[in-house]
C-alpha positions as CSV (number, residue, x, y, z in Angstrom):
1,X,10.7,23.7,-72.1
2,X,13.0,25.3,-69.4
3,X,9.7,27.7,-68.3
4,X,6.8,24.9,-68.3
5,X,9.5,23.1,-66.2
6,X,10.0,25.9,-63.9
7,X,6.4,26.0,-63.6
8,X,5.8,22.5,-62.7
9,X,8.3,22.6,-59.8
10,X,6.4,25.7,-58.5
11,X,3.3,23.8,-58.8
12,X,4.4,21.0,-57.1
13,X,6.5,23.1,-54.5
14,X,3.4,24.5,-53.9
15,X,1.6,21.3,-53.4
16,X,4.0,20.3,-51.2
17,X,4.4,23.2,-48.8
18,X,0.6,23.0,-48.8
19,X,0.7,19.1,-47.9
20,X,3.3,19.7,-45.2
21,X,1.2,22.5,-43.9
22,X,-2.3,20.2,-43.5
23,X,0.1,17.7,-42.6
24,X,1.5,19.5,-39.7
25,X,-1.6,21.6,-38.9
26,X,-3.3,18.0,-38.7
27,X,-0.8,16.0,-36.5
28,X,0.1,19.2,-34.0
29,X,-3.9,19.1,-33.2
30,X,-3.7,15.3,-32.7
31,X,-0.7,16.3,-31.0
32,X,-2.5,19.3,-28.6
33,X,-5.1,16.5,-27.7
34,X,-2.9,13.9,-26.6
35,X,-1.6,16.8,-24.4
36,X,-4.2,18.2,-23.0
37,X,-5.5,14.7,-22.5
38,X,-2.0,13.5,-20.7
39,X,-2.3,16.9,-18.3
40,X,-6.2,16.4,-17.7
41,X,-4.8,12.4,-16.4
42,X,-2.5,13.9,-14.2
43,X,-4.7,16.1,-13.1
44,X,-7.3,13.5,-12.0
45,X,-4.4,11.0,-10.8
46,X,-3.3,13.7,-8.8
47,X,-6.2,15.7,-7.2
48,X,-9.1,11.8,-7.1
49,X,-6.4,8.7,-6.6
50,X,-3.5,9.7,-5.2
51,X,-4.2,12.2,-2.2
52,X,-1.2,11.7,-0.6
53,X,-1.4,12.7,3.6
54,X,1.8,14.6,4.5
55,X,0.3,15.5,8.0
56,X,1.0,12.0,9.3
57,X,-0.5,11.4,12.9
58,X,1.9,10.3,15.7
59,X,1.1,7.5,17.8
60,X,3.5,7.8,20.4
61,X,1.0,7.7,23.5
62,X,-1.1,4.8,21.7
63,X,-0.8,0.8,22.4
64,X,-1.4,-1.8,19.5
65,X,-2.1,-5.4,19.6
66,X,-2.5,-7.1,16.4
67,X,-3.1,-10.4,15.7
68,X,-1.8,-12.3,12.9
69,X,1.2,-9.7,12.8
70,X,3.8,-11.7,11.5
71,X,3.1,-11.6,7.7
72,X,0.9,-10.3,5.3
73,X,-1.8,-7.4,6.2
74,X,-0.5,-7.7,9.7
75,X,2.7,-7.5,9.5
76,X,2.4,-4.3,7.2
77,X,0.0,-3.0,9.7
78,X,2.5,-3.0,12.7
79,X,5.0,-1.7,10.3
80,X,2.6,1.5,10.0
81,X,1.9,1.8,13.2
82,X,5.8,1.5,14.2
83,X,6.7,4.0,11.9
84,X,4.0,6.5,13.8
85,X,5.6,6.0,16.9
86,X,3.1,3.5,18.4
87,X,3.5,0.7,21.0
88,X,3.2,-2.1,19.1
89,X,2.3,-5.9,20.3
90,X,2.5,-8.6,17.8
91,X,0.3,-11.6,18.6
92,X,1.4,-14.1,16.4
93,X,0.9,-17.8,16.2
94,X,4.4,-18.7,15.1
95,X,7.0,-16.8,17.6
96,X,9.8,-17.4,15.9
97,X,8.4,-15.9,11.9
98,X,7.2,-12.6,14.4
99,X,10.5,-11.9,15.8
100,X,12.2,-12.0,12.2
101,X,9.2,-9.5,11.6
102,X,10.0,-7.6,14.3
103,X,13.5,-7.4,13.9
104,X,12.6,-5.9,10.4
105,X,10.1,-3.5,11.7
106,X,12.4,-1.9,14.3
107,X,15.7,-2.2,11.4
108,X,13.2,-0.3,9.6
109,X,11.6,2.5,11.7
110,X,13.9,2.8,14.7
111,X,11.3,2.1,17.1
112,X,12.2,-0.1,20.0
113,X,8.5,-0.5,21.1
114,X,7.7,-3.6,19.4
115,X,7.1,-6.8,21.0
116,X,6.4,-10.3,19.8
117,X,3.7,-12.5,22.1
118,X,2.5,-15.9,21.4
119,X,-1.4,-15.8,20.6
120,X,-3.1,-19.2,19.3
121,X,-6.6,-17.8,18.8
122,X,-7.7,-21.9,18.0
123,X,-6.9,-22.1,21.7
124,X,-8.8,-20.6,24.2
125,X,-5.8,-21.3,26.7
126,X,-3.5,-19.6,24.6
127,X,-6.1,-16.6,24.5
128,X,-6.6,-16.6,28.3
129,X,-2.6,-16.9,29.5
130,X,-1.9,-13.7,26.3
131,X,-4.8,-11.9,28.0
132,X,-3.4,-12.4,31.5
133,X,0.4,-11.6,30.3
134,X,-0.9,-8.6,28.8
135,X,-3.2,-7.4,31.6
136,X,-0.4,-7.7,34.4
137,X,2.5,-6.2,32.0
138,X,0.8,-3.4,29.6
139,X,-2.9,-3.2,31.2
140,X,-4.6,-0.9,28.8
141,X,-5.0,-1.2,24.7
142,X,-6.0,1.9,22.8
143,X,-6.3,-0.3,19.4
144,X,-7.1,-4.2,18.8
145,X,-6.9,-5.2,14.8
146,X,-8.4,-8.6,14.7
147,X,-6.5,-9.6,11.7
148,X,-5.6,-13.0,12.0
149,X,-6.9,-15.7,9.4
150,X,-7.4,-19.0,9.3
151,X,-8.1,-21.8,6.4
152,X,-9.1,-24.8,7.1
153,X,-12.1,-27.3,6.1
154,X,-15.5,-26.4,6.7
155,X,-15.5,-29.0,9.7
156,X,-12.1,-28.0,11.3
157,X,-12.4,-27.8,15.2
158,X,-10.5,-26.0,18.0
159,X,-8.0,-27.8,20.2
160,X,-11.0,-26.9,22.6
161,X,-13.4,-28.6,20.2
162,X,-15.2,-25.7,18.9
163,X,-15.8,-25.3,15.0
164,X,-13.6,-22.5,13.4
């Protein structure tokens, strides 16, 4: 009894060692895929998607106008552009919303060169008097982004009664 016992443990011993080997040997290739899968990710993420640009140009010498500036794509924009150095002219419909913007953007970058100006582009008054302010106090642009938006109905007019 006590040998046939003995045998049966070495048997099963056996089976399991063998078990816990396929077990293992099957799992650590699962487990060399998932790695070689995670680095190959990275890999892609790293070199295709994420190309991060750590020779940032300066925009020191460069003036900005752009309209719509005080939230949204704008208001990111002149953020950018702040942070570069640039001269930076907000043309915003709603003064008061730009300067909080502004006073954010310059908190945020240290650059002093950022103005606020009132530009209604459903005016054409308001887009003649910012033209003239900006002609007799800056004279020269180096970048114009058109950025301002508007929604409205499909038969919305102008102050100046011209369809938006």
């Amino acid at each position: 009894v006590g040998s046939s016992c003995a045998s049966s443990f070495r048997v099963v011993g056996a089976m399991g060692l063998l078990s816990a080997y396929l077990f293992i040997a099957v799992n650590s290739t699962w487990l060399w895929i998932l790695v070689f899968t995670v680095v190959l990710y990275w890999i892609y993420m790293r070199v295709f998607v994420v190309n991060y640009d750590t020779n940032i140009e300066r925009t020191d010498s460069k003036t900005f106008i752009i309209t719509g500036a005080e939230t949204g794509i704008g208001r990111m924009s002149a953020d950018l552009l702040a942070s570069r150095g640039g001269h930076i002219i907000m043309a915003c419909k709603d003064v008061h919303l730009g300067q909080i913007a502004r006073d954010q953007i310059v908190t945020r970058t240290s650059n002093k060169r950022v103005e606020v100006r009132h530009l209604d582009l459903s005016s054409l008054d308001s887009v003649r008097k910012f033209s003239k302010d900006f002609h007799d106090s800056v004279g020269k642009v180096d970048v114009l982004i058109n950025n301002a938006a508007i929604a409205s109905s499909p038969n919305a007019t102008t102050a100046d009664g011209l369809n938006t």
